[in-house]
C-alpha positions in Angstrom: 58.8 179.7 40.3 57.5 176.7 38.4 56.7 176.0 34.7 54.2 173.6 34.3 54.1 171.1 31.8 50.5 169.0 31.9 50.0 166.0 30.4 46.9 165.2 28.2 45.6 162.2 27.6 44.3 160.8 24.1 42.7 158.0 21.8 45.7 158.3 18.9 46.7 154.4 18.2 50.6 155.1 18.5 53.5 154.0 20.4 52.7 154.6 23.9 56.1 154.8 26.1 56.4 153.2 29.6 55.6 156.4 31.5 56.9 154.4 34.8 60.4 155.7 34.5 59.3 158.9 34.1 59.7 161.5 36.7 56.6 163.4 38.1 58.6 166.9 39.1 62.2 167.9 37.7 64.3 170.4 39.1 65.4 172.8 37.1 69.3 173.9 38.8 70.8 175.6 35.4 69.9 178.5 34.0 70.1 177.4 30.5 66.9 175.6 30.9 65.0 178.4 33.0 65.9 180.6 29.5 64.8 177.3 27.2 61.6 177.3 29.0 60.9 180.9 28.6 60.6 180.6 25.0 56.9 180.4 24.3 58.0 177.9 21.5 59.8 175.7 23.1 57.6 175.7 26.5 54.8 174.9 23.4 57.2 171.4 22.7 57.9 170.3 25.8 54.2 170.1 26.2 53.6 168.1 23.3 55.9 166.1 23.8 55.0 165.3 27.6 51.1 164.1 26.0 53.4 160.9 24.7 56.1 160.0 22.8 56.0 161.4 19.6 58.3 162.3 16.4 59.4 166.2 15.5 57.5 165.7 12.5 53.9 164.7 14.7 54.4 167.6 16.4 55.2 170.1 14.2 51.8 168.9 11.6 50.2 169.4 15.5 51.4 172.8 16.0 51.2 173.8 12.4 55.2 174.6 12.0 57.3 174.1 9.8 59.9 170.6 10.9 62.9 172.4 9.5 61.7 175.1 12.1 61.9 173.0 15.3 64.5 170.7 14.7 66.8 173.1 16.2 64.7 173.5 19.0 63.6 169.9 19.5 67.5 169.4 19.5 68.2 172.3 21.8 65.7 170.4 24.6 67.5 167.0 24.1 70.7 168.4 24.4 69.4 170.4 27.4 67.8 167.2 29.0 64.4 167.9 29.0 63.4 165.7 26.4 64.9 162.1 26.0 64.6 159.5 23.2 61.5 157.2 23.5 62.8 155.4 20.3 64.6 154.9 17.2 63.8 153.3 14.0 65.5 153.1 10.8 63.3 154.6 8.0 64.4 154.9 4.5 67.7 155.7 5.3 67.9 157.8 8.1 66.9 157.2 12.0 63.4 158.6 13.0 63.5 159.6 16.6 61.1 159.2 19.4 60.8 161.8 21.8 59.5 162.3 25.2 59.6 164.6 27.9 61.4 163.5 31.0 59.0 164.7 33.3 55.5 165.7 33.8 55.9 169.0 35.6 59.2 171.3 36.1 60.2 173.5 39.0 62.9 175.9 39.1 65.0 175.7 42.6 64.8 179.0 43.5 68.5 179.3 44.4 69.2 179.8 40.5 67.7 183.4 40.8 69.6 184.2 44.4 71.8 187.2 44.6 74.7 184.6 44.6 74.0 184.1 40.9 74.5 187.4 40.2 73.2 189.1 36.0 72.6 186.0 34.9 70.0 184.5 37.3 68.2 187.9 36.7 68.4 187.9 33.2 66.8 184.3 33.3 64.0 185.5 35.3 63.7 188.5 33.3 63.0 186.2 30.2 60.4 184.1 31.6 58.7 187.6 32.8 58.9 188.8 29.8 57.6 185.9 27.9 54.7 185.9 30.0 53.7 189.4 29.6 53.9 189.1 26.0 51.0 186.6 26.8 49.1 188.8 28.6 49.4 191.6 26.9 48.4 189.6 23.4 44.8 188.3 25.4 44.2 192.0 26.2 45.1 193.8 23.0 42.5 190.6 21.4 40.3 190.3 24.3 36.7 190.4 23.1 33.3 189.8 25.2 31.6 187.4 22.9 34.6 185.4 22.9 33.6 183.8 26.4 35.6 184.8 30.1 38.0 187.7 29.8 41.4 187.7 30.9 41.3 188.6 35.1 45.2 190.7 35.6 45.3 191.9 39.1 47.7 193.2 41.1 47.6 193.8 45.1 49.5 194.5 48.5 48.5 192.9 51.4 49.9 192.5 55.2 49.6 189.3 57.1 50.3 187.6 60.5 53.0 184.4 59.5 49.8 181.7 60.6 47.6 184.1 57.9 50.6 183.7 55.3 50.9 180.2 55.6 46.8 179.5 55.3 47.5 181.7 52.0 50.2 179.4 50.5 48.0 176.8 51.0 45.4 177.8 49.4 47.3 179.1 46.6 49.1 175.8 45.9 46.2 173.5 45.9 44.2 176.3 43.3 47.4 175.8 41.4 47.0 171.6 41.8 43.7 171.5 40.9 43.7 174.1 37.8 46.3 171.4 36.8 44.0 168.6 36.9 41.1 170.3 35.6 43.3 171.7 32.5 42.9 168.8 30.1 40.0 169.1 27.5 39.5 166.9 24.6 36.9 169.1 23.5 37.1 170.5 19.8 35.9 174.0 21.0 38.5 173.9 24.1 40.7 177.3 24.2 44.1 177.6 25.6 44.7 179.5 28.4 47.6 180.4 30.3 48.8 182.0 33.9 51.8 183.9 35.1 51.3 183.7 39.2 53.9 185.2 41.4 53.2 185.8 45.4 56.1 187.3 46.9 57.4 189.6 50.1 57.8 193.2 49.8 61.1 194.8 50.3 59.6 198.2 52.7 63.0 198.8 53.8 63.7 200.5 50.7 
């Protein structure tokens, strides 16, 4: 299961962070940050704050919120340690932090949603689920045709050889690398789009 954080790229003259000490992938082995990152809002910060380093209050005039809103949030990430301080300056008296995600992408070990983890590894997964279909079911309720592609929602069986399966991961993973590369648009008209991908063995035991 992986949450994806992309990073964009800009022309903003600002404090640009040394992005060498930042990871590419981070693990995600506690379940308080699976649940963190299945709030739309906070997923929503993590991104912004993996573009560059930038203050609560840059991002919230980005994201239109209110900066009382999210410093609970912004907080709730640091403390978490998804996001860490860039920098600190004094500014009429108080500090004005920096922040910056630690990472450009995030992966969940999948051992967090074993049996062994019992309710709460289920409950996590149940979040993201559900913040995901809260997604999808938004882009349908709103979809319309003049409004450029529709949303595609499939769902399928399918029974393959192990050498067929593999082939199949493959494919899937490098769709999934290069819609990350090709995510990143500049362009004033760009819309946001998101996807909830899960490819998984069937239980026909049961």
């Amino acid at each position: 299961m992986n949450n994806i954080i992309h990073i964009f790229v800009n022309n903003q003259d600002f404090f640009e962070p040394d992005r060498s000490q930042v990871k590419d992938t981070f693990k995600i082995k506690d379940l308080e940050q699976v649940r963190l990152l299945s709030d739309p809002l906070k997923l929503q910060l993590l991104q912004a704050f993996a573009e560059r380093a930038k203050t609560t209050k840059q991002v919230a005039a980005e994201l239109g919120e209110s900066i009382t809103k999210l410093y609970r949030h912004v907080d709730a990430l640091h403390e978490a340690g998804l996001l860490e301080i860039a920098s600190e300056k004094q500014k009429r008296g108080t500090i004005e932090r920096t922040f910056q995600a630690v990472a450009q992408r995030f992966e969940a070990d999948h051992s967090l949603f074993a049996e062994e983890t019992g309710a709460e590894g289920i409950r996590a997964a149940r979040d993201m689920l559900r913040a995901g279909e809260g997604e999808i079911l938004a882009a349908i309720a709103n979809a319309k045709s003049d409004k450029g592609p529709e949303a595609i929602m499939m769902r399928l069986r399918c029974k393959v050889s192990p050498e067929r399966l593999a082939e199949l991961h493959q494919s899937l993973n490098e769709w999934i690398e290069h819609t990350q590369e090709e995510c990143v648009d500049d362009d004033e008209n760009a819309q946001e789009y998101g996807a909830l991908i899960a490819f998984y063995p069937l239980d026909t035991t049961r």
